[in-house]
C-alpha positions as CSV (number, residue, x, y, z in Angstrom):
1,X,0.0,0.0,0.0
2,X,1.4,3.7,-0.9
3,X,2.0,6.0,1.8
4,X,-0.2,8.5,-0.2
5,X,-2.9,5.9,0.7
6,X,-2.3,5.5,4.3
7,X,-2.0,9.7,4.5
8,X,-4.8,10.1,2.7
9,X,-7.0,7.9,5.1
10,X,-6.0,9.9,8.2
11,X,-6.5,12.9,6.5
12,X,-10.2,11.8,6.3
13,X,-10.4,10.8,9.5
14,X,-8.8,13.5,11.3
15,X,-11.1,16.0,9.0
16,X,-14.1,13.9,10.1
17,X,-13.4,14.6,14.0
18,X,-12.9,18.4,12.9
19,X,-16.3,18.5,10.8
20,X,-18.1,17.1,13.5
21,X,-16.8,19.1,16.3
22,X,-17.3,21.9,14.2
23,X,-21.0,20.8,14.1
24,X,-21.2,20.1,17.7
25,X,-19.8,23.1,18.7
26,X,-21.4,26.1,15.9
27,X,-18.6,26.6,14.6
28,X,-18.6,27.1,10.9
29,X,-15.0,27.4,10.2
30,X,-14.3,24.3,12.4
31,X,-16.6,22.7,10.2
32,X,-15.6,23.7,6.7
33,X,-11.6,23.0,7.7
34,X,-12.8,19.7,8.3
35,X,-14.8,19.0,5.2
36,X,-11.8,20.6,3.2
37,X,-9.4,18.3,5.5
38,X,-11.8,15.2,3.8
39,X,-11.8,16.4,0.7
40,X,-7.7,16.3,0.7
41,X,-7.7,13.3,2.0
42,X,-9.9,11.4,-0.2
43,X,-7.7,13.2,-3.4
44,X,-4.5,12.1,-1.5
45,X,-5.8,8.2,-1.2
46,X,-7.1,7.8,-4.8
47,X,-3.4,9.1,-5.6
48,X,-1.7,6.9,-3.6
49,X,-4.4,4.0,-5.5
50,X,-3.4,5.1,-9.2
51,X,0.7,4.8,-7.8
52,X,-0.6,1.1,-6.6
53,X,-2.3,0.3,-10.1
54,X,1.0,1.9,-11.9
55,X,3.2,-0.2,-9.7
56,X,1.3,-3.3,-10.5
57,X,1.0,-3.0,-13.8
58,X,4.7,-2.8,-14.1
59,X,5.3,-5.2,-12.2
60,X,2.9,-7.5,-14.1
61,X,4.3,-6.8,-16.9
62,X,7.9,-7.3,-16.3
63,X,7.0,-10.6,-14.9
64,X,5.7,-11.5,-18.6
């Protein structure tokens, strides 16, 4: 698994807690930081996917 992909998940996570104690608490900029926090983390996983797909691509194909 690419460290992108590992990154990316607790980026998600951690801007999950932040969204919902931004809820929780009214606070509007809480919340957004922790939406966009998501939102970063979900592009950083699907990055760290396509450098998982390139990797085993090559590697499939050099074991042709």
């Amino acid at each position: 698994m690419d460290k992108d992909r590992m990154e990316g998940v607790g980026h998600q996570a951690k801007g999950a807690v932040k969204e919902t104690a931004g809820k929780a608490m009214g606070d509007r900029k809480t919340e957004a930081e922790g939406k966009a926090e998501k939102a970063a983390g979900k592009v950083q996983n699907a990055v760290g996917g396509a450098k998982d797909a390139l990797r085993g691509a090559a590697k499939e194909s050099q074991d042709r």
